[in-house]
N, C-alpha and C positions, 0 to 999 in steps of 0.2 A: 530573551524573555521566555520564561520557564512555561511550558503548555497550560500546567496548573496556576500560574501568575493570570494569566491570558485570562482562564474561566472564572477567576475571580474575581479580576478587572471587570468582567463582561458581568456575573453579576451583579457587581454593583452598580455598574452603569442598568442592569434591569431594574432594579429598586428604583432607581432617578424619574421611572415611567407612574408609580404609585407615591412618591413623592410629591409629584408633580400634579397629579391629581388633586391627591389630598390637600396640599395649596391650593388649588384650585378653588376647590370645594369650601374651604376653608373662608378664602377670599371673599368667596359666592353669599357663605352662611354669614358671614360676619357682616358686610353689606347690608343680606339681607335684614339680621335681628337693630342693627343702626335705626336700618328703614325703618322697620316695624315699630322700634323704641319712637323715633321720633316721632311718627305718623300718632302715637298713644299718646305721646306726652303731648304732642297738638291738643290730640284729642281732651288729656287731662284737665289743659289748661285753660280749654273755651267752656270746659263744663266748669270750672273752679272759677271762672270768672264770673259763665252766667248765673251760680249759682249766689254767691257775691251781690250780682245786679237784683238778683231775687231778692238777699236777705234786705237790700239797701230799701227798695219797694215795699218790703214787708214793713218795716222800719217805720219808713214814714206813714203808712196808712194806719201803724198805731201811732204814731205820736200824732199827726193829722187829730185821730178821738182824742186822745190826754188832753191834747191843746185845749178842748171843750170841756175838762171836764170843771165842773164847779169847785171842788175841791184843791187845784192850781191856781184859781183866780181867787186868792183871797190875799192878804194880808198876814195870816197865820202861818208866820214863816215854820214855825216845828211842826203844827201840821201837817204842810203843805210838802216838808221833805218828811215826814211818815209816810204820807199816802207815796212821794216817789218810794219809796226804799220799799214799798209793801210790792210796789211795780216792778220792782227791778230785783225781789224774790223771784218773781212769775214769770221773767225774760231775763235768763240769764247770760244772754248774747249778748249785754251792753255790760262796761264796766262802770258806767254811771249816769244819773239823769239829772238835769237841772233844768231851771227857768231863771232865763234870763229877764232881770227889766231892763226897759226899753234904755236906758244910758249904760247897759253892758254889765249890768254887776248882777253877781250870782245872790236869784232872791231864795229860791229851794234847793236842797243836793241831797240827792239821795243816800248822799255815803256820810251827810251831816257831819259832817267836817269843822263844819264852822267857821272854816277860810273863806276870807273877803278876797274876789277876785274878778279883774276887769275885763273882759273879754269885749269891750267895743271897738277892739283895733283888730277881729279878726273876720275874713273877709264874709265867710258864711252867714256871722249875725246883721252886718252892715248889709248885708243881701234881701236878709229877710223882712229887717224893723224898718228897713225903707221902702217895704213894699215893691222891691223890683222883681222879686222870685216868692213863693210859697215853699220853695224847699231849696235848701242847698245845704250841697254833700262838698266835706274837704277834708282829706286825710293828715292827720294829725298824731300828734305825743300829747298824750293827757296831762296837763298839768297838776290833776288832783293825783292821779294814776299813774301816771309816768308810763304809761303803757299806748304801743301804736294802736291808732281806734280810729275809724272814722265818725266826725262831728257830722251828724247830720242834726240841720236848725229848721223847725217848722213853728211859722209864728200864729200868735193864736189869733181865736178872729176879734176885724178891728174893731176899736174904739176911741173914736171921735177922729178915724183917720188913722190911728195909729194902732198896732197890737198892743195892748195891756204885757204880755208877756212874752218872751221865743223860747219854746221847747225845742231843748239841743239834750240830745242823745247820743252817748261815746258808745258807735259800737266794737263788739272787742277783735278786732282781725287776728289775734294770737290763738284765740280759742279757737275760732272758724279755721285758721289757715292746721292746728295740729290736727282739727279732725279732716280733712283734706291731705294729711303728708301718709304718703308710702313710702313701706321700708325701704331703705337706699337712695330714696329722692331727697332733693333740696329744692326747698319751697319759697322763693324770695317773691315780696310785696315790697314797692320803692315806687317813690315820687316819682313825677318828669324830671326833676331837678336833679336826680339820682340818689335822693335821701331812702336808706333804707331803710324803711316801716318793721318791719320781720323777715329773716332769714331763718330757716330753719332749717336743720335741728341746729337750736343752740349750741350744743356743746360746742361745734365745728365752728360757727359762726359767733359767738356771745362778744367778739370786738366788733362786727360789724352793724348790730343794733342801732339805730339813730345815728350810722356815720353816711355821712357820702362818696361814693363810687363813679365818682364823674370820670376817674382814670383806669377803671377795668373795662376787659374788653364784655361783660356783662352788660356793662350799662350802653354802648358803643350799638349792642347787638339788639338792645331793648326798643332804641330810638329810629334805628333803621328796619325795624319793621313793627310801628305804631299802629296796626291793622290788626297785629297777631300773625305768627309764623314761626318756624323749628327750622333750627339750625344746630352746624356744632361750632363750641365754642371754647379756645384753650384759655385758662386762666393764667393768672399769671401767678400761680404757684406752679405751672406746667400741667395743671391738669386739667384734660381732655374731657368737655361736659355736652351732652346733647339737651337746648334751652329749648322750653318752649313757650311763648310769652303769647299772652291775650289784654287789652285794657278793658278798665272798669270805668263804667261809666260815674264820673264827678263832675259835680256842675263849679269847684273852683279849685285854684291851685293850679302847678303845673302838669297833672294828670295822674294817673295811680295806671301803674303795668304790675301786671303777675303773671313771675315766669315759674317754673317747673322742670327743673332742671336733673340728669343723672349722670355721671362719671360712665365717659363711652366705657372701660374698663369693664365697669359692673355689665352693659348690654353685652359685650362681647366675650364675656366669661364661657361660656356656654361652648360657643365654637372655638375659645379658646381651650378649653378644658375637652372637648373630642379633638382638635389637634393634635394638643400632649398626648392622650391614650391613640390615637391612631397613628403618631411617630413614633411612641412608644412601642406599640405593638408589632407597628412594619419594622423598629430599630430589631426587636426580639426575634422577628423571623428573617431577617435579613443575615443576623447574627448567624442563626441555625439555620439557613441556608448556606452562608459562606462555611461555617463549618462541615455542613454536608458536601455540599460541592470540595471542600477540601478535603475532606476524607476519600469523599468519592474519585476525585480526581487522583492521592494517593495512592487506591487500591483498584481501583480499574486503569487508573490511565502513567502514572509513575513507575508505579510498580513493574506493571505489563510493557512499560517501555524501557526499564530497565531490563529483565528479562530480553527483551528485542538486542539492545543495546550489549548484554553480557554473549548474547549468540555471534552478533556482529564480529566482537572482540577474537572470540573463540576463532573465526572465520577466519580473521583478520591474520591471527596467530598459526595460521594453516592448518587448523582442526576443523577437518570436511566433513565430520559425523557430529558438528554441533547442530543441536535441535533444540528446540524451545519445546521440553516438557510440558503433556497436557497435565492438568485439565485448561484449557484456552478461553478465556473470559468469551461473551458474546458478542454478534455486533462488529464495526470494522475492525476493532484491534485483534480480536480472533480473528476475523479473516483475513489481516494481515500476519499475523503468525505461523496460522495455517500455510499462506501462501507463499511464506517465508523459507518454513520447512521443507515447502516442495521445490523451492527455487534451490537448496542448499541441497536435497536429495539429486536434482537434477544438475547441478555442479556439480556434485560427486560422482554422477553417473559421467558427466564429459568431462572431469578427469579422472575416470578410471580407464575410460575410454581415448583420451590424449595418451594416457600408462600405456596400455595397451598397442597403440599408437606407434608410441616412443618403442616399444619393444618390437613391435614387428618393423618399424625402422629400423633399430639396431640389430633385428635379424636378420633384415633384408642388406642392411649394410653388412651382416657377418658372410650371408651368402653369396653377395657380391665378393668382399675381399677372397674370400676364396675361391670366388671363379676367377678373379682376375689370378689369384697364385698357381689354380687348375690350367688356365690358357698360359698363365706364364710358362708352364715346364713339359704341359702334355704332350705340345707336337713334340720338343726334343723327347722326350721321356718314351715316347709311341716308338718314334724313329728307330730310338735303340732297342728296345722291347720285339720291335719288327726282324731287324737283324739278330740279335737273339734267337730271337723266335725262329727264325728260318734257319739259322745254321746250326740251331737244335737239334731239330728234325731230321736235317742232312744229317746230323750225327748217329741220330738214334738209324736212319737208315743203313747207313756206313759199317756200323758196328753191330751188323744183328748177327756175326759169329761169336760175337764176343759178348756174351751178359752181363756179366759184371761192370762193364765199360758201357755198355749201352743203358744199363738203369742210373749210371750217372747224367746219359744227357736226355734219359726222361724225368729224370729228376729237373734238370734244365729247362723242358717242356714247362714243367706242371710250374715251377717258379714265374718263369714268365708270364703264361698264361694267367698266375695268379696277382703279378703286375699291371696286367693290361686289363680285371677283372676290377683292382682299386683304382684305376685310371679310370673306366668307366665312372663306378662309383662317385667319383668325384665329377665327374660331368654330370652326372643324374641331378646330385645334389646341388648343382648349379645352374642346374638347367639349361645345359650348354651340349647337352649330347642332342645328335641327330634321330629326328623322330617322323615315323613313316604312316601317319596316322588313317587308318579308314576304319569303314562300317565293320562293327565286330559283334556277332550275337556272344555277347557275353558268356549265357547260358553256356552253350556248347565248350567255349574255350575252358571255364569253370569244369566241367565235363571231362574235359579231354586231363586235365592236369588232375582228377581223382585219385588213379593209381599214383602219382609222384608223393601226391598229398600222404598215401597215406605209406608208402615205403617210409617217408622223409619223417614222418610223426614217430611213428613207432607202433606198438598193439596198444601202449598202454595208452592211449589219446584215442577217444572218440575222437572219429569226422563225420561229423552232420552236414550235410549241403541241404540250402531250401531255395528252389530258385521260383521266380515268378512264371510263370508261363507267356504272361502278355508281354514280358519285357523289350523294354524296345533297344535298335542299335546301338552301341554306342562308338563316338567319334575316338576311338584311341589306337596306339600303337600296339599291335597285338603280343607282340613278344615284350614288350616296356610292362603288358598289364598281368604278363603268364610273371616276371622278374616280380615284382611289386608283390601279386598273390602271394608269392615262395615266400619272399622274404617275412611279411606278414605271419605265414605259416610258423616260421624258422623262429620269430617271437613268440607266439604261441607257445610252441613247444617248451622253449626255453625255463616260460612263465607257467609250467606245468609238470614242474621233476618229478613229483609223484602222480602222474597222469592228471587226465580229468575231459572234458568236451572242447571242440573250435569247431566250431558254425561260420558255414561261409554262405549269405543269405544276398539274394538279388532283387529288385524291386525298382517299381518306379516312380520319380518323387518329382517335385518343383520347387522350388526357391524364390518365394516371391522378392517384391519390392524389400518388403521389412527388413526379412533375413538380409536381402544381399546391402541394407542401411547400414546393418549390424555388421557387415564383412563387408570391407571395401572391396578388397580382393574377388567378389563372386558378383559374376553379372548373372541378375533374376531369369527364368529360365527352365526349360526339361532337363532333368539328368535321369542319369541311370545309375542306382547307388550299389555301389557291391559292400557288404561291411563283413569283416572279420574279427569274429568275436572270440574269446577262453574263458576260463570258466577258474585263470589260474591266481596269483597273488596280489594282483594289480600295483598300482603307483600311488604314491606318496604325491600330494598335491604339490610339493617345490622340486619333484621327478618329472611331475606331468609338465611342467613349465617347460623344463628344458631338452623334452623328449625329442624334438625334432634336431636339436645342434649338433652340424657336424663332428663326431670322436666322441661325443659323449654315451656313454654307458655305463652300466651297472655290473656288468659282466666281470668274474676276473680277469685278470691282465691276461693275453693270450687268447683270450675268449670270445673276441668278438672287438672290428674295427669302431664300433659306434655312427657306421653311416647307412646302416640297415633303413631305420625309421627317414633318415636324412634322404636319403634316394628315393622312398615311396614319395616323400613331400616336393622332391622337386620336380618327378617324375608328372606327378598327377598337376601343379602348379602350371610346368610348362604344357601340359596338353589341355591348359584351358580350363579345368577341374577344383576342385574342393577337397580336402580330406577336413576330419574331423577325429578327436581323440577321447574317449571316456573311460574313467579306470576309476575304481574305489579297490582300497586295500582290503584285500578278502576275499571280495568279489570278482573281480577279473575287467578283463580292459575291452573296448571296443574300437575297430578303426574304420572310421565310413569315408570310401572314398565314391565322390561325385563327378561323376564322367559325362562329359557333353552327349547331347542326346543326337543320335545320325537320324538322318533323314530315310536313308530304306539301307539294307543290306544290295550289296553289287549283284547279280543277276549271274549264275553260277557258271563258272569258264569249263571249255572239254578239257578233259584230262589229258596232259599234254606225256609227251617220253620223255625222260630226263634226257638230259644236252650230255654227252659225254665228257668228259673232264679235261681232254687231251686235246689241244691247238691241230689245227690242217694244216700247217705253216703260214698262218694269216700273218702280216705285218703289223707289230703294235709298237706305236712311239712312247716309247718311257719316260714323263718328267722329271727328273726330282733333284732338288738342287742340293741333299745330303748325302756326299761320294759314299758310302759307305751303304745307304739304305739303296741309291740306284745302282752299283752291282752288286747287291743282292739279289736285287726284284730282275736285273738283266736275267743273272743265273737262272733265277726261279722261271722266268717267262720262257728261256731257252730250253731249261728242261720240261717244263709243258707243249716242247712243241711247236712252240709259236718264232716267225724272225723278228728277230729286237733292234729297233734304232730306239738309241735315247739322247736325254739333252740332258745337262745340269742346268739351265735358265730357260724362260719364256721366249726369250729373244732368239737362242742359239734354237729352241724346236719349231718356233713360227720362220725362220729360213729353211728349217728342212720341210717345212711344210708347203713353200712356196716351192720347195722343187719336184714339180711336174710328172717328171720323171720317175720319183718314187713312190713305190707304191704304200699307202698306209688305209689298214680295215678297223684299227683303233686307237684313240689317241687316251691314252694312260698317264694323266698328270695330277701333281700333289697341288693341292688345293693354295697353301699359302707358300710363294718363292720371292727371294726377294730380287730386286733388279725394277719395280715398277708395275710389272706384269705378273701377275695372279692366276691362276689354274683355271676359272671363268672367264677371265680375260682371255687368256691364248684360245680357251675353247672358242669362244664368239670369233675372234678371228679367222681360229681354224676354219670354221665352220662357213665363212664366207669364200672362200678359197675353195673348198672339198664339202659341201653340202652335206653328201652322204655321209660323213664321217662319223663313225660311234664312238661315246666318250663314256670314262670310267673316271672319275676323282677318288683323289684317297688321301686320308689327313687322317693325323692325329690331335687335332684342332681346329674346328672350321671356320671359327671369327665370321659366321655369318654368312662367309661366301657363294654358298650353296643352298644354306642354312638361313632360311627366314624363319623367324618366331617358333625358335628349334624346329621346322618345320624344312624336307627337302622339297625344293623346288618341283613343280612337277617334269614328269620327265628326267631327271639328276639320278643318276645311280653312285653312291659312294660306298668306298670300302673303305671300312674305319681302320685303322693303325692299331695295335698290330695284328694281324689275320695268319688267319694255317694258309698254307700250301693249298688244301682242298677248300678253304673260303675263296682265294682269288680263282682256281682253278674253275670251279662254278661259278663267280659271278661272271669271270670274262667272257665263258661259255654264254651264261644267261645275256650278255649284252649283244655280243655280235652275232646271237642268232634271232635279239628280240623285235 
């Protein structure tokens, strides 16, 4: 059921509350005018009755005089009905007068008729000529008249015992009862016996004149309350009458009742008739309600949920920019559209941020596979690189009579060297190279690499440097952060063929909560920002995306490996750090790298003599289980100088190690050997054996061994694969003298 079905429903069910009323009321009023009818026509009927008992009294107190007068008591019957008919000009409430003599025959008539007629069989005269009553009233049909009258007989005074004459008087109830009928009333006079005298208005009644009604519920209702009293009473044409009956006093017969009677119908017109206009009028606003509420319901509440509902759709269809256009109706349906939009704005913000998600997943899984392809080939690839490398050198040594021979094997040099330089590279980018992290005044190293900067730029490239003064230490590997600078520079340039400025600016920042919500990767925190900024062509926002992926570049072919930006990011990634990348086309690029913030700078050591380069003949155990890289390194260690024992496995130098007898001042082993035992491993045992012993590692891949969270252990000195001649020669120096 339809929301607008609902409010319509519910409307009407509100009408059902003034419905309900108005029946009420209705109820109430119609009751009430019943009452009030009845309580009147009570009223009506004990005044039409006493007024009746009046006229009856009046009546006889004239015929009482007539009785006496001399002109009745004669003989002279045409006089005697002139002088009545002159009487019955003057009262015109009787429809006729007579005098009876004493054996019942009519001796005067007013209406001089001339009809002989017997009337000593009726009870009124028999009442009066025998002296039992002076008056007696009996309602009657005139026989001269034919009209309902009451006989009232008063006998004149006696003689010799008897009255000479009884003056009877027909008075006229038809006359009396019309000037007593109101409009809409029925005016019914009837015997006890249930002879009706007069109903009125004729027209309605003209069959019921002189009939008897002993089987309506009228007459039923007249008998059971002989006192006078109002009730309602249905007829038996069906219609619904409020009666209300009083008796008249008669001294014979079986009584005389007058009711007063109205059709409930006619009293309840009234509240009948404000019913109809007051359903009527609630039917009219009810109407124009439900049509307002339907309209209303249409256009605020349909409509606006379709609108809802078309957005829904849109969502549903995976359109995360659907919005429900304003203008937004007021009240909860706007503020559920409102709240709609922002729930849809913030879905789109976490799935942009899922995208995003998804993407440095996928680049994290890109950087991953290639450090696993890095770890996969580095050690062999170093290995050879190292031998190489060394028996290069031997050459360019060997042949320094010869020039032409000797710039092939510096040729040789500078090839390797530039093997073991993408080797790194690729460790950078995967954050798998070895990293020697302390406190570094920034500032100063920024400093020291000015001249490089600006050989390496050119004339045509401002260099601007702005450093902070208060800047604090930062936690990084100092030569990883002089490589990462250069490199930066080397973009710069690149993004500046026709000159222009690079600003290398220092400063110190913090990264709150928010930010680092926004960057999983950044724990909140001090850093120390170095950013390097051009002034040259910048990126294309689907360049800027993919500026960090390994090989990728823009550079021609030849021109550049594409692991330039890829090594700063893993550089700065693995020492704990931040970078960030901004570039508009035109404008030029900026790269802010965030470097963990040190705690103090180290406390400054004496300046010490350089170690000389050349061995005392100290004893150094060689690991290395590649025949080819260990007599190299034998060669190389023998002509430094030094006596060589070496092993190809952990197992065969931890025997020589357990023998006693010889003497060893440093143990020189490659980090990863296979057989079980590991370059750490042999050390630790060594080391239980020979306490004293100095240890030197050297890998072209350290799988961790040495290496926690590209981080060397402290205390671990390793020589990365492949190294000059004069890298081992001074670090071996730097070890067994440190």
């Amino acid at each position: 059921m339809s929301i607008r079905t609902r409010l319509l429903l519910l409307v009407l069910c509100a009408t059902l509350i003034p419905v309900f009323l108005i029946g009420f009321r209705f109820v109430i009023d119609r009751n009430e005018a019943i009452r009030l009818a009845t309580a009147g026509l009570a009223v009506e009927a004990n005044a039409a009755a006493t007024a009746l008992n009046e006229r009856i009294r009046g009546a006889a107190q004239l015929q009482y005089g007539l009785a006496r007068a001399r002109d009745l008591d004669t003989t002279d019957r045409a006089a005697c009905s002139a002088f009545l008919a002159a009487v019955l000009l003057e009262y015109p409430q009787y429809t006729g007068l007579v005098t009876l003599q004493p054996n019942g025959r009519v001796h005067c008539d007013s209406l001089r008729s001339g009809r002989s007629l017997d009337l000593s069989d009726r009870r009124y005269f028999q009442r009066v000529v025998d002296g039992t009553s002076q008056l007696a009233v009996e309602p009657a049909v005139g026989r001269l008249t034919g009209a309902a009258v009451l006989q009232i007989a008063v006998p004149a005074p006696l003689r010799d015992g008897r009255p000479p004459f009884v003056l009877l008087a027909s008075l006229d109830l038809k006359r009396f009862l019309q000037n007593r009928l109101a409009p809409g009333t029925d005016l019914l006079l009837m015997t006890g016996d249930g002879t009706v005298l007069s109903w009125l208005p004729l027209e309605a009644n003209s069959d019921r004149q002189g009939a008897r009604i002993t089987g309506e519920p009228v007459f039923a209702f007249a008998l059971t309350h002989p006192n006078g009293g109002a009730g309602r009473v249905t007829d038996l044409d069906g219609t619904d009458r409020i009666w209300a009956t009083a008796s008249v006093n008669v001294t014979e017969g079986p009584g005389l009742h007058l009711l007063i009677g109205r059709p409930t119908h006619d009293l309840t017109n009234p509240a009948d008739r404000r019913l109809t206009q007051e359903m009527a009028a609630l039917a009219a606003m009810a109407v124009m309600l439900v049509l307002g509420v339907w309209l209303l319901a249409e256009i605020a509440i349909r409509r606006q949920v379709l609108r809802i509902g078309a957005m829904a759709a849109q969502l549903e269809a995976g359109d995360l920019k659907a919005r429900i256009p304003e203008p937004h109706p007021r009240g909860e349906l706007g503020g559920l559209m409102g709240q709609l939009n922002r729930t849809a704005e913030a879905i789109q913000r976490q799935h942009a941020s899922i995208e995003e998600l998804n993407r440095r997943l996928s680049q994290a899984q890109k950087m991953e596979a290639v450090g696993q392809l890095t770890g996969g080939i580095a050690h062999d690839f170093n290995n050879l690189l190292t031998v190489i490398l060394g028996n290069a050198e031997f050459l360019v040594d060997d042949l320094a009579d010869r020039p032409e021979s000797r710039e092939l094997a510096l040729s040789m040099v500078m090839a390797a060297e530039r093997g073991a330089e993408l080797t790194r590279s690729l460790l950078a980018f995967a954050r798998r190279q070895p990293l020697a992290p302390k406190a570094v005044d920034t500032n100063r190293l920024v400093l020291g690499m000015q001249g490089l900067l600006r050989r390496t730029l050119g004339e045509h490239i401002e260099c601007r440097i702005v450093l902070n003064p208060g800047l604090w230490p930062a936690m990084v590997d100092s030569a990883q952060l002089e490589s990462a600078t250069l490199n930066l520079a080397l973009n710069a340039r690149d993004a500046m063929p026709s000159g222009g400025v690079l600003t290398i600016e220092t400063s110190c920042t913090h990264l709150d909560a928010a930010y680092a919500d926004q960057h999983p990767e950044v724990q909140a925190g001090d850093y120390v920002m170095v950013a390097v900024s051009d002034s040259g062509t910048g990126m294309a926002p689907e360049i800027l995306a993919q500026a960090f992926e390994p090989f990728f570049t823009t550079k021609e072919v030849g021109k550049g490996t594409g692991l330039g930006l890829s090594m700063v990011y893993g550089f700065v990634r693995q020492t704990g750090g931040h970078i960030t990348l901004y570039s508009e086309c035109g404008e030029g690029t900026t790269v802010k790298l965030y470097l963990p913030r040190a705690d103090a700078l180290p406390a400054g050591a004496e300046p010490t003599r350089p170690a000389p380069a050349i061995g005392a003949g100290e004893v150094v155990l060689a690991v290395e289980d590649n025949d080819l890289v260990r007599s190299h390194v034998t060669g190389e260690l023998k002509a430094l100088g030094y006596t060589v024992l070496s092993a190809a496995s952990g197992a065969e130098a931890l025997h020589i190690v357990h023998d006693r007898e010889r003497r060893i001042d440093l143990l020189f082993t490659d980090v990863v050997m296979p057989g079980g035992l590991s370059g750490p491993d042999l050390a630790r045992l060594a080391l239980e054996v020979r306490p004293g012993l100095k240890l030197l590692y050297t890998s072209g891949y350290t799988e961790n061994a040495v290496v926690h969270n590209g981080r060397l252990n402290p205390g671990a000195q390793l020589l990365t694969k492949p190294y000059r001649r004069q890298e081992l020669a001074r670090t071996l120096r730097e070890v067994l003298e440190g």
